[in-house]
N, C-alpha and C positions, 0 to 999 in steps of 0.2 A: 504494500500500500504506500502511495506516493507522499501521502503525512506521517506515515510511522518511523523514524530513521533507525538506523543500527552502525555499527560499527565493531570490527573484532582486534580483544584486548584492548580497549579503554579503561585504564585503570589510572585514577589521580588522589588525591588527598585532601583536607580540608586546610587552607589556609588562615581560619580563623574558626572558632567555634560559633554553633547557630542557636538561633532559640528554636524553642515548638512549634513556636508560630511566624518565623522566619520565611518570607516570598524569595528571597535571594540569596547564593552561597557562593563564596569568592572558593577558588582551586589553585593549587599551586604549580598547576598547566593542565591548559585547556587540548594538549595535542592528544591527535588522534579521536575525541569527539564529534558528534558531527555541529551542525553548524544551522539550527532548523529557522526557516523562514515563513512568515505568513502565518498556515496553520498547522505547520510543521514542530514537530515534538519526536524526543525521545525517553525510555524511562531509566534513572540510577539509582541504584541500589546505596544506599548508606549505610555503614556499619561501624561498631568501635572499636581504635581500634588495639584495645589490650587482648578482646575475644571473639569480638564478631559475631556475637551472638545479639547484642542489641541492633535489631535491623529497622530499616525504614523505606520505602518504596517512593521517590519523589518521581514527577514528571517534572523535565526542561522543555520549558515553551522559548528559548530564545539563548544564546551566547556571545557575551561583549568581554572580549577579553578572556579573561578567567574568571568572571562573574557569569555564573550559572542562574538566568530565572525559573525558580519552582514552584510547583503546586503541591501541595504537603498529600501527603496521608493514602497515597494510593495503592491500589490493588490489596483493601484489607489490611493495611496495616494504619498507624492514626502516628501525628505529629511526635521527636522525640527528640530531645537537648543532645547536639552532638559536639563535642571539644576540639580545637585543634587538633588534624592527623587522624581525625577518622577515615576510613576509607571509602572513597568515591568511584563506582565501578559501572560501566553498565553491562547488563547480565540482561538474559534472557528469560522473562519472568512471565508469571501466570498471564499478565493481564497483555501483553505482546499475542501472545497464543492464541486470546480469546478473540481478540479484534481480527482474525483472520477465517475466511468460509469455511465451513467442515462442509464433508461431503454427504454425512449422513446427517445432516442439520439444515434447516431452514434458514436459507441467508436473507438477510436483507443490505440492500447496498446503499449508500447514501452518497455516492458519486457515480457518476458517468464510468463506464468501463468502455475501452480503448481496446481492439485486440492488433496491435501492430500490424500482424504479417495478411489481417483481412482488407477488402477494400469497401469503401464504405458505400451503402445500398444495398450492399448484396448480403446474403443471407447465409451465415458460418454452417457446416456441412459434416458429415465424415462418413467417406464412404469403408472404411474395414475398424471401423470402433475407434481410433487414436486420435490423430490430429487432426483438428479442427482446419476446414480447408474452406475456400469457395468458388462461384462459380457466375459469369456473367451472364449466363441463361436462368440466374434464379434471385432475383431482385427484389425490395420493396421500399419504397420511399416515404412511408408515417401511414399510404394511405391505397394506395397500389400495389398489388402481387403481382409480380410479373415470372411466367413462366416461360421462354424462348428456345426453341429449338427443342422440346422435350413433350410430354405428357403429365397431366396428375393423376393418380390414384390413389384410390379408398380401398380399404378393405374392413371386411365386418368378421366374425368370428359366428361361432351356433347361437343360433336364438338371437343374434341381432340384426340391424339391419344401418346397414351401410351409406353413403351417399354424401352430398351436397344439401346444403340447408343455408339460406341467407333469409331473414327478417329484416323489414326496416319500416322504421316506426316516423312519420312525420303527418303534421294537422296544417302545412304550411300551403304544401302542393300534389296537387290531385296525382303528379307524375311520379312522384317519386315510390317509387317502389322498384324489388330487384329483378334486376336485369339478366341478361346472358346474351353477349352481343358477339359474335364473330367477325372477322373482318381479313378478306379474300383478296390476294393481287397475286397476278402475274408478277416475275421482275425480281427484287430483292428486295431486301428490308431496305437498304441507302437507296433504291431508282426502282420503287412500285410501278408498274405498268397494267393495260387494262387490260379483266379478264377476258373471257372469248366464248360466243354459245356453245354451250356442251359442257361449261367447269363447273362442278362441284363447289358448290360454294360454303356448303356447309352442313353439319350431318349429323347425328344421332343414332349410334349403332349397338345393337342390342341384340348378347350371345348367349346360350345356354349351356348348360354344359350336358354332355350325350352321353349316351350308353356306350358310346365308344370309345370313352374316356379322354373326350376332346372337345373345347371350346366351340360350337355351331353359333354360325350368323342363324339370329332368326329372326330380324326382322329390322328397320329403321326409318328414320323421314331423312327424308335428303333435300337439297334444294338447289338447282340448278343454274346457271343462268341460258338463254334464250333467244333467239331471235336477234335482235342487232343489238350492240354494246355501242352506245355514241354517245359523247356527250354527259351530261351527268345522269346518263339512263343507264340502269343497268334490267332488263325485263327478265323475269327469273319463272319459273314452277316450281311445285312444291311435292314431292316423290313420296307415298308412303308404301313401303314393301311389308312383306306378312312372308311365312316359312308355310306352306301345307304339303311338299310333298319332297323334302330334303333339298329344296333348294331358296331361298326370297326371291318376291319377285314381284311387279309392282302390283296393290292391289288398286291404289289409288293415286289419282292426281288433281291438284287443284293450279289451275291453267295459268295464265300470266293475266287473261281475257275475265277474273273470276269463276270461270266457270268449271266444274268440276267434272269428272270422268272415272266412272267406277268400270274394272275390266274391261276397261280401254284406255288409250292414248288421243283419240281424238277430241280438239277443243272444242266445245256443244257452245261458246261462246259464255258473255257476260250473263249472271243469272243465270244459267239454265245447268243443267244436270244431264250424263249419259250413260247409259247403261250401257253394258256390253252388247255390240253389234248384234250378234246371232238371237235376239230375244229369249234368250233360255236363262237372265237371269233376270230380278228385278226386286220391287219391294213386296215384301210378305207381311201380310193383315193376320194377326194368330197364329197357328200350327201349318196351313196348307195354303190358302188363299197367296195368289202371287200377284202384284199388279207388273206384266211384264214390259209392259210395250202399253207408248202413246206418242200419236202422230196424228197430224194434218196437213191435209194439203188439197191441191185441185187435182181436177180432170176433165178429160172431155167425151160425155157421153158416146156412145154410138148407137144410133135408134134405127131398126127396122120398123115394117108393116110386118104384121102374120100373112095377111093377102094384098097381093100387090107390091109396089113401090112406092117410095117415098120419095121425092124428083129432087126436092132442093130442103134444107134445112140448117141452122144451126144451134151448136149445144151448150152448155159450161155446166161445171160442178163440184160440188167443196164435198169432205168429208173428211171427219175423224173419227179417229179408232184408240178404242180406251181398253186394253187388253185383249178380251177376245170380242167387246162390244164394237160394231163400226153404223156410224151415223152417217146415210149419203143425203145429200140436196142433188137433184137433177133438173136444170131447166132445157126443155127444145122447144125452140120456136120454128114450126112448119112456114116457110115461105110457098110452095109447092109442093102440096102432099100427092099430084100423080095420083098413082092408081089402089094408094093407099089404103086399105082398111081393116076389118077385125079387130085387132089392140095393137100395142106397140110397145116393141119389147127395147130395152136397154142391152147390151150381149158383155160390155165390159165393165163389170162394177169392179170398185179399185180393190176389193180384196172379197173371194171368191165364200159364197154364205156356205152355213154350213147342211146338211139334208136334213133340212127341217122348212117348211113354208113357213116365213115371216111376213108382214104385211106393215100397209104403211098407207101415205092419203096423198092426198096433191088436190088443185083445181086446174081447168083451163081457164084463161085471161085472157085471149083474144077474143075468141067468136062465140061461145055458148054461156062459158060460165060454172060450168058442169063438175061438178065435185068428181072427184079421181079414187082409186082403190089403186095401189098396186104391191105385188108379192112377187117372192121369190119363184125358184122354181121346185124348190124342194126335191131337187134330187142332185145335187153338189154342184151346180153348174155357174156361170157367173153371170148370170141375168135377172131381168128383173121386168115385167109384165104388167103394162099400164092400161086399164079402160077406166068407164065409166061406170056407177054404182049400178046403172040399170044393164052394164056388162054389155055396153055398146063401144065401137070405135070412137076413142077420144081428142082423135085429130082430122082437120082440114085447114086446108090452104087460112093463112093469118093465123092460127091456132097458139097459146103457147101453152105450153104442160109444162106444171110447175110440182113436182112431187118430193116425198122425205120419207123412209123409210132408218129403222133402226135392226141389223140382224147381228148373229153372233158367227163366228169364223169358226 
């Protein structure tokens, strides 16, 4: 300790005799003492000296000459009349001992400690038990950990559990709260440069351990970047992989566009969700119920006569399909219905009913007025069969048929 001093074989004598209550004691040389400054001290031993058996423990707070300033009475022992020619020695004594760390004791320090041979920031180490070493990949400045060029790890033992824990308590700012922020370049740590679609930007990887008695990837979110890097853009996706048959592999992704893609890779756009292409997967209501598939879109009718022809016409048509439910709208407007008559069948509905007859309504809107029926064909086929309720032909020339039908696939 930098205030404690020592010196070996110091040994002097008293130059005049002291009282009990003496602050100061003249020696008849001061060599070989040390020399203590500020709050620097050393402790000597007093003794007399026909036997040396009357002792006394002073501390020197200061040396002028061969005047010694002391503080009486220490380490247990109390003030005691010493005569010229006692002996003045400094020895190594209980209370030297105590002012120093034990190993197997509680220290507390009341100065700064210094370790020379470390450098400062970085954080003192030892990798085979001995001496304390350090390392510029393992830093911290009062207020940041900084870990560079390496990994951290936890470990837990049985019956615990392991990990990462940060709290933070503040009523100042809605933001504050903890973080986990990564941060991705091309380049080097001195000349970062941008990264490039296709880089990993950042990751979460989660292994179990196997019956094989090996560490298995089973699963993680990843996050990408994407499309053009210009600018202060960086467009990224968001990877989440799952293990179901010994390998990960992506189950989900959520797009740059927001939009999310389950058992696919295709972006279904902002807001919108997609399920895997081939409709065999989807969302489940309960134990069986699937809702696999929903779409909409257009079409364009194709309308015969059952007798005759139809000369001139045009068609349109919307329809959505809610699982296995599908809703068509069909309008045709007869410019020249020709030799047209009996009903008029539809032959391409956009998705083929199932053998079962389903029915539906419509009216015409040009020429009659006449309220519509129309059904399927009930025997798997893709059409759809339009007259009037009185089971008349529902078209001529100006005519429009305007019908809705709901069937199952």
């Amino acid at each position: 300790m930098a205030n404690m001093l020592f010196a070996n074989n110091a040994n002097t004598t008293l130059n005049g005799g002291i009282t009990t209550i003496a602050t100061s004691m003249v020696v008849t040389s001061a060599t070989g003492f040390p020399s203590p400054t500020g709050s620097q001290y050393f402790y000597c031993t007093l003794a007399d000296a026909a036997t040396q058996t009357t002792i006394e423990i002073v501390k020197v707070t200061a040396v002028s000459g061969t005047t010694f300033t002391i503080v009486r009475g220490q380490d247990g022992t109390t003030g005691t009349a010493f005569a010229a020619g006692a002996v003045v020695s400094l020895r190594l004594v209980r209370a030297s001992l105590n002012d120093f760390p034990k190993l197997d004791e509680a220290n507390t320090f009341t100065q700064a400690q210094t370790f020379s041979a470390l450098t400062s920031g970085r954080i003192p180490y030892s990798s085979t038990g001995g001496l304390q070493t350090d390392s510029a990949n393992l830093t911290f400045n009062g207020s940041t950990l900084t870990i560079s060029s390496g990994e951290l790890y936890t470990y837990a033992g049985t019956s615990q559990r392991g990990g990462l824990e940060t709290y933070a308590y503040s009523s100042t700012n809605s933001y504050d709260a903890p973080r986990w922020n990564a941060w991705r370049a091309r380049g080097t740590l001195a000349s970062p440069s941008a990264v490039l679609t296709g880089d990993e930007l950042a990751s979460w990887e989660i292994s179990g351990w196997a019956a094989n008695s090996t560490w298995v990837y089973a699963g993680g979110i990843f996050l990408y970047a994407t499309g053009t890097v210009s600018g202060a853009n960086v467009p990224s996706y968001m990877s989440f992989q799952t293990n179901s048959a010994g390998s990960a592999t992506e189950a989900m992704r959520i797009n740059s566009s927001g939009g999310v893609s389950i058992g696919n890779t295709t972006d279904p756009g902002a807001g919108n969700l997609r399920f895997n292409t081939t409709n065999t997967n989807g969302i489940y209501f309960g134990s069986s119920s699937i809702l696999s598939d929903y779409e909409q879109g257009t079409w364009s009718p194709t309308a015969v006569a059952i007798t005759g022809t139809i000369t001139a016409y045009t068609s349109s048509g919307v329809y959505t399909k809610i699982g296995r439910s599908v809703t068509v709208q069909a309008t045709i407007n007869i410019s020249n219905n020709g030799t047209g008559a009996s009903f008029v069948r539809i032959t391409n509905l956009p998705y083929t009913p199932a053998s079962t007859v389903f029915t539906g309504s419509g009216r015409e809107n040009g020429v009659s007025g006449s309220q519509l029926s129309a059904s399927t064909g009930g025997d798997g086929t893709s059409v759809l069969n339009i007259f009037t309720y009185a089971s008349l032909y529902p078209g001529s020339t100006g005519a429009s048929i305007a019908v809705t039908i709901t069937y199952s696939v």
